[in-house]
N, C-alpha and C positions, 0 to 999 in steps of 0.2 A: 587066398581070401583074406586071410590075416595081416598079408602087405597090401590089399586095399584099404582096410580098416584103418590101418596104421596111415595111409597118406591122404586117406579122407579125413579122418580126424588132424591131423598136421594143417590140412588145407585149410579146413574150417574153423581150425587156433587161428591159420595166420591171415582168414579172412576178419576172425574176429576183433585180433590184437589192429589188424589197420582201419576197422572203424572205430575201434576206442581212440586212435589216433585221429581221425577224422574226425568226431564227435568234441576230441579237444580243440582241436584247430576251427572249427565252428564255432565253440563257445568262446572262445580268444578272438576272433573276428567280431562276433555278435558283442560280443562284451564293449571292445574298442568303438565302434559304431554307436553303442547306447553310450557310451562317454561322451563320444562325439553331441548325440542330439541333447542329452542333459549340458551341457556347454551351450548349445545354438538355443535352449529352451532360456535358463536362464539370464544368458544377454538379451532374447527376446521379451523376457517378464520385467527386465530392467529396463529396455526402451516405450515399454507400455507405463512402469510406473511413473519414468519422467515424463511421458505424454498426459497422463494423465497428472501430474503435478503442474503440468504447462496450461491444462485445460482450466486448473481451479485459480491458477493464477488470473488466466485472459477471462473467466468468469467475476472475479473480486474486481476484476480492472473495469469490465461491462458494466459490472454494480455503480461503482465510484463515476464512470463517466454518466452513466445516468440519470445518480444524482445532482452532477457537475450542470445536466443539460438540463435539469428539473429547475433546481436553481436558474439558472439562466434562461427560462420561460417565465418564470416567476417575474424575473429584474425587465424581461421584454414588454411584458405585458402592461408595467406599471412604467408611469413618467417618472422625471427626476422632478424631485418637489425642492429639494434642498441639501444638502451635506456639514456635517458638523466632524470639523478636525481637532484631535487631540497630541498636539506636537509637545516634543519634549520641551519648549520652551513654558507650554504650561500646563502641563503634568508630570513630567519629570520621572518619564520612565528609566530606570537605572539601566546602564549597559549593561549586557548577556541578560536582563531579567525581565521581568512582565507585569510586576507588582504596578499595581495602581496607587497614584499618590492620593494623600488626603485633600489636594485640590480637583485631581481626575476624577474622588470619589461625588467630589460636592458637584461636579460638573453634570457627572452620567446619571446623578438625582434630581438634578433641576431639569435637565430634558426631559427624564423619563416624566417628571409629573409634568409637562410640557406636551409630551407628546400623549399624555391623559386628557390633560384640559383641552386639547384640543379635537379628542372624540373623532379622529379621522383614521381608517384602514389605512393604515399604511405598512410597509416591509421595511427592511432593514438589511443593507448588507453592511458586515463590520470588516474591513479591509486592515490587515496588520502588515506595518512595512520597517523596514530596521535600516540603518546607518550600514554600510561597506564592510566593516568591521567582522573577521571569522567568515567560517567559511559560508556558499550559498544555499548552500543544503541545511546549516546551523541556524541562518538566517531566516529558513525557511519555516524553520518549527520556531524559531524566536518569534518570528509575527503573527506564527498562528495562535502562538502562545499571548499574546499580547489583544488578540481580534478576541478570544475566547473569554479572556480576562473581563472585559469589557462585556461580553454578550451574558456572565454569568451575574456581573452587578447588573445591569438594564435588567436580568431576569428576576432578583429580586427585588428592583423596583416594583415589579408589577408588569412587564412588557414580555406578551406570550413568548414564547421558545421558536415556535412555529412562525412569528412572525419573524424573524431573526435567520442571518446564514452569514458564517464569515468565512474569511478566504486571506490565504498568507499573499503576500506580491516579495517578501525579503527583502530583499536590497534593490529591487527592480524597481522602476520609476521614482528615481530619488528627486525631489524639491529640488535640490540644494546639493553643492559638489560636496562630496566625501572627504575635502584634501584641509579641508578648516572643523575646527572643532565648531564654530555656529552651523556649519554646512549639515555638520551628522547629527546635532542635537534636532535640527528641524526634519533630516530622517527619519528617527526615531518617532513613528507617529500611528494614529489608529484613523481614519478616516469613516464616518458611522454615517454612510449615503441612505437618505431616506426619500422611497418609492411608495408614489399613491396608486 
């Protein structure tokens, strides 16, 4: 009876020492596996938040074309009454800058009491355009720097905000070749297109 005792107990050691072995080999399995899905989790929260970076992007973009087409409803709806340019030959916008000359000033204050006296709805697009000069993307914020310039003196002339929308063109439809210095001065220019 006592060598039962003795080999049932032995049995039931050495059934129990091989689930303690089992039980690790399990948890080493299980362990490896939850590594696994913490990996496939995380590059998955990463493809969600560039998705969603891509979404806020193509919504800012929605926005801007919007207003791009808002504008452009606006310019449809109304005729062309007339257009007033302001070229470096006589306002004397400096290269790479936007400052307005003291002629450009007297100029954008005789239309604006112009377009007073004359008591008519009309719009305004202010078109900023630049000489060849730097690159086209530099060119790009130079003319819009330049359309803005102009839209903030008309504004304190007295001419709504609302009636008003400018738009850079850069180096895009230039006058006059790039390759003479008279060519890029008559680049250098604001074009202030007025719609009834």
């Amino acid at each position: 009876m006592s060598k039962r005792m003795i080999a049932g107990a032995a049995l039931l050691g050495a059934l129990w020492l091989g689930g303690c072995a089992t039980q690790d080999y399990v948890d080493k399995q299980v362990a490896g596996v939850d590594a696994r899905v913490a990996g496939v989790q995380g590059r998955m929260d990463a493809r969600f938040h560039d998705q969603d970076a891509r979404l806020d992007q193509l919504d800012a973009n929605t926005r801007a074309a919007l207003a791009r087409a808002e504008a452009a409803g606006k310019l449809a709806q109304g005729k062309f009454d007339y257009a007033l340019v302001l070229s470096d030959d006589t306002t004397k916008f400096p290269v790479n800058g936007s400052t307005l000359s003291g002629d450009a000033v007297a100029r954008l204050t005789a239309f604006a009491a112009k377009l007073k006296a004359d008591d008519k709805n009309v719009y305004l697009e202010i078109q900023g355009y630049t000489d060849s000069t730097g690159s086209p993307a530099s060119n790009l914020r130079l003319g819009a720097d330049r359309a803005e310039a102009v839209r903030r003196l008309l504004n304190k002339q007295g001419v709504a905000l609302n009636r008003m929308s400018t738009i850079s063109y850069g180096q895009d439809d230039p006058v006059a070749a790039n390759d003479t210095r008279a060519g890029r001065a008559q680049n250098r220019r604001v074009v202030i297109v007025v719609l009834e």
